[in-house]
C-alpha positions as CSV (number, residue, x, y, z in Angstrom):
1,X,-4.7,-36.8,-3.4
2,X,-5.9,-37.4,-7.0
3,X,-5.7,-36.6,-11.1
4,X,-8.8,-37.4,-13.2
5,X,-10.7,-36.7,-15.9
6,X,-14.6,-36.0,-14.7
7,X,-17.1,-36.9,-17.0
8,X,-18.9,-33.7,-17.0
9,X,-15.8,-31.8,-17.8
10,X,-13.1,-31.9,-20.5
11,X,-10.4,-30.8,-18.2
12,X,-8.5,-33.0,-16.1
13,X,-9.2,-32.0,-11.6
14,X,-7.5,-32.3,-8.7
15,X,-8.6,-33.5,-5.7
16,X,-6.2,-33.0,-2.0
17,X,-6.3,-32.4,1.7
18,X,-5.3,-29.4,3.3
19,X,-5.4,-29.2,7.2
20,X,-7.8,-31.7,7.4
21,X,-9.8,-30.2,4.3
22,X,-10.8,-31.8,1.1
23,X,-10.4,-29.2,-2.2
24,X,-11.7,-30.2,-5.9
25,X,-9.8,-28.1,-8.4
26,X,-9.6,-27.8,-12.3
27,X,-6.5,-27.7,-13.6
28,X,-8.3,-25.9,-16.8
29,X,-6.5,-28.2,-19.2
30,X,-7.2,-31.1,-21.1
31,X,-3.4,-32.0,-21.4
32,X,-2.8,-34.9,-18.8
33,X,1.4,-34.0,-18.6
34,X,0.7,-30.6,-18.3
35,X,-2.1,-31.3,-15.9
36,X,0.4,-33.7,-13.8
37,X,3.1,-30.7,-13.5
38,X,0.1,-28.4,-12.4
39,X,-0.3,-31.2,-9.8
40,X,2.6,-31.9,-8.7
41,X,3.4,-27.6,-8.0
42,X,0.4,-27.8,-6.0
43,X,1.9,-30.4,-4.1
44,X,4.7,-29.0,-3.5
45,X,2.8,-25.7,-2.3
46,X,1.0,-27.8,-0.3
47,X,4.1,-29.2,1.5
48,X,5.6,-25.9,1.9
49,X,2.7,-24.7,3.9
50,X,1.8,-22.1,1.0
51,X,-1.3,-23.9,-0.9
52,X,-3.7,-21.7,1.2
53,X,-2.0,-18.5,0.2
54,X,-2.0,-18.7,-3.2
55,X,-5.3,-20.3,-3.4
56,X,-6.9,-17.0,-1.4
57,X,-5.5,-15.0,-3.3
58,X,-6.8,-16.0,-6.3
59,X,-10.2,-16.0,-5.1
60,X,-10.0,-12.8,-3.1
61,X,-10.9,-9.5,-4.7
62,X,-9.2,-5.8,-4.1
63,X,-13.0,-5.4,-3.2
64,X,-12.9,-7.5,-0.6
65,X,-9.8,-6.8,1.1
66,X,-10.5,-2.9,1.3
67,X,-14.3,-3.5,2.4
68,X,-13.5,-5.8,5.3
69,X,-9.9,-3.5,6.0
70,X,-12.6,-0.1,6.2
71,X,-15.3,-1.9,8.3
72,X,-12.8,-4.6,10.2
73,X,-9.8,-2.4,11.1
74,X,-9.8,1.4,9.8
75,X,-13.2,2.1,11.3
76,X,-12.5,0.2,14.6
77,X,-9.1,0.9,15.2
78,X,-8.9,4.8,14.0
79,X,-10.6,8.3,14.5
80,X,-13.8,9.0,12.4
81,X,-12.0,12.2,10.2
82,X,-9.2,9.2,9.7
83,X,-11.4,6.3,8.5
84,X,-13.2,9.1,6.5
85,X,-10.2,9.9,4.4
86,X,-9.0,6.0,4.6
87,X,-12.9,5.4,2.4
88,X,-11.8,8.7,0.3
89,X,-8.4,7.1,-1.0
90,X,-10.0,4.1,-1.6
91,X,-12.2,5.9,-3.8
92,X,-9.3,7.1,-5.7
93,X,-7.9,3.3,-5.8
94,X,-11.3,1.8,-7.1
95,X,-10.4,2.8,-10.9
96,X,-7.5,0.9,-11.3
97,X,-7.6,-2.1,-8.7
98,X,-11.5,-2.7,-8.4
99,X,-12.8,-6.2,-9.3
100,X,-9.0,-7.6,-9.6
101,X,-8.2,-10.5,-7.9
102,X,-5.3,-10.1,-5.3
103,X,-3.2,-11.9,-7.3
104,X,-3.7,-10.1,-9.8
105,X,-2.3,-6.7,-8.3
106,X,1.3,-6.5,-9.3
107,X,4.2,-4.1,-8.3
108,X,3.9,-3.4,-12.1
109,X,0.1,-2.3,-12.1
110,X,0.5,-0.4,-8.8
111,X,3.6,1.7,-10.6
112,X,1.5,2.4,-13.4
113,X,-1.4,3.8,-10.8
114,X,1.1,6.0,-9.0
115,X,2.4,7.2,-12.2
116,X,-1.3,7.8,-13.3
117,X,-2.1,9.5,-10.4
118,X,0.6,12.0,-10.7
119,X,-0.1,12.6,-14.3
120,X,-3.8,13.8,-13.4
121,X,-2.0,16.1,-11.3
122,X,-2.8,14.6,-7.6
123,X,-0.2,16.4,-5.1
124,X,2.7,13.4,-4.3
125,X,1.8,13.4,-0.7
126,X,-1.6,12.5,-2.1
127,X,-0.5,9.8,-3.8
128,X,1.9,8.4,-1.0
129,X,-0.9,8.2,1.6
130,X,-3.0,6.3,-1.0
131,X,-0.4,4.1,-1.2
132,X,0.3,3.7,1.9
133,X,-3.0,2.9,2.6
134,X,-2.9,0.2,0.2
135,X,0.4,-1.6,1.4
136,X,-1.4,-1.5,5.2
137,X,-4.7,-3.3,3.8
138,X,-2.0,-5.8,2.0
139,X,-0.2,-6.3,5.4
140,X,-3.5,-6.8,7.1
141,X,-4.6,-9.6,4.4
142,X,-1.3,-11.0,4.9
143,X,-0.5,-11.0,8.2
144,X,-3.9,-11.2,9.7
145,X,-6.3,-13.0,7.0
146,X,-3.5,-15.4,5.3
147,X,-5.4,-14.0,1.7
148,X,-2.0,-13.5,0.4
149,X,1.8,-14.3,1.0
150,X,3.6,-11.7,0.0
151,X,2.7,-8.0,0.1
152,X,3.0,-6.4,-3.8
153,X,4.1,-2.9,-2.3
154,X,7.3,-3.9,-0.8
155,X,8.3,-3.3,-4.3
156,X,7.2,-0.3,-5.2
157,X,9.5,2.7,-4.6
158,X,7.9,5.8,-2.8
159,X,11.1,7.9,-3.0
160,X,9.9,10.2,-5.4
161,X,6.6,10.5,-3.4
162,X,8.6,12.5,-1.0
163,X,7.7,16.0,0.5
164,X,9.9,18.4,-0.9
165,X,11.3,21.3,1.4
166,X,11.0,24.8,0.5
167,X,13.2,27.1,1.8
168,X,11.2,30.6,2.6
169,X,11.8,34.3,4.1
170,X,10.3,36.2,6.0
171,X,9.6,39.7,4.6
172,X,10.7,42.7,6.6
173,X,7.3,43.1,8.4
174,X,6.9,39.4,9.2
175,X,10.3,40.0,10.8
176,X,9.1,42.8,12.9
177,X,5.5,41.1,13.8
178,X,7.6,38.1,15.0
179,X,10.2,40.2,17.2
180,X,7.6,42.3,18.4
181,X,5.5,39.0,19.7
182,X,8.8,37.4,21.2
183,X,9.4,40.8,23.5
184,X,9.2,39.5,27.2
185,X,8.7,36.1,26.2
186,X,11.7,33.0,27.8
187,X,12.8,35.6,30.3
188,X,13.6,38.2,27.8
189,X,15.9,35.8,26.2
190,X,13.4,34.6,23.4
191,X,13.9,37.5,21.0
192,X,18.2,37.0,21.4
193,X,17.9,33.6,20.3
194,X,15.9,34.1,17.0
195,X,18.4,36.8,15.8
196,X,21.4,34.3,17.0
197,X,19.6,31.6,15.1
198,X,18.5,33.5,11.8
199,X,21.9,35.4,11.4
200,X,24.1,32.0,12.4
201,X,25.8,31.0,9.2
202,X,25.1,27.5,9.4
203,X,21.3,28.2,9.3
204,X,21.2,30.8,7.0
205,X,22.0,31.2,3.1
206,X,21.6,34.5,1.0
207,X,19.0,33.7,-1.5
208,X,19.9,32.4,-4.9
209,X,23.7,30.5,-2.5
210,X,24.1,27.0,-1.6
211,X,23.9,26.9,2.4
């Protein structure tokens, strides 16, 4: 392991070993102390075991991490209508994220996508599964490449991205199609337990009532 000033270049390098490698890296400064701290963090990376992580992520492009996740896992590992919509969300990703290194994807920068997303009017379950299909390409990276070392969406919130239930009635000849099909049906029994179960008050609340 090394500091010095190349002759070709006005900032000072670094030169180290990691698992038997040899790396050459700028600091991109010309200030020796500040150059010495930048060292001496990669050193201690380095000793951690976290050097590689950091360093691949820095290099590593949203690009690349959804190209090889598409080709690599979603169309191996899924069916073709699910890899289809897996290339459609990351269609809908590309604006914000493409071209960004993955360090560069923050919690912050993901927020303001969701929040984008919503505002363009894109239904919340829309937005969740492009999320979610974001945080599983991170996991993938993480877990099975060692591009990065932490995953960016464990702390983004998907709360609001919730489906919403919406309580609805049936109209009086919805009532009697359904009665009429359950005639005969469960040994006679079938039609008994839907009016048991509609009129119970525990599952049932007049309109415009709290249950």
């Amino acid at each position: 392991m090394g500091l010095k000033r190349r002759k070709d270049s006005q900032y000072w390098w670094m030169s180290f070993t990691v698992n038997g490698k040899n790396y050459r890296r700028s600091t991109e400064t010309s200030d020796k102390k500040l150059a010495e701290k930048i060292f001496a963090k990669v050193q201690t990376l380095i000793a951690e075991g976290k050097w590689f992580n950091v360093d691949e992520a820095k290099s590593r492009t949203f690009d690349e991490m959804m190209g090889r996740y598409l080709s690599e896992y979603s169309k191996l590992h899924k069916a073709e209508s699910t890899y289809m919509k897996d290339v459609a969300m990351t269609n809908n990703l590309n604006p914000i994220f493409a071209g960004l290194t993955l360090d560069q994807i923050t919690p912050r920068l993901i927020t303001h996508y969701k929040t984008k997303r919503l505002r363009e009017n894109a239904a919340p379950a829309t937005v969740r599964n492009e999320l979610r299909l974001l945080s599983h390409a991170f996991n993938v990276a993480m877990k099975s490449w060692e591009w990065i070392q932490d995953n960016p969406m464990s702390k983004v919130s998907l709360k609001e991205l919730k489906a919403r239930t919406i309580d609805r009635w049936l109209t009086e000849e919805e009532e009697v199609k359904l009665m009429k099909a359950a005639e005969g049906k469960l040994y006679g029994q079938l039609a008994d337990i839907i009016i048991l179960d509609y009129t119970c008050p525990e599952h049932r609340s007049e309109p415009g009532t709290d249950p």
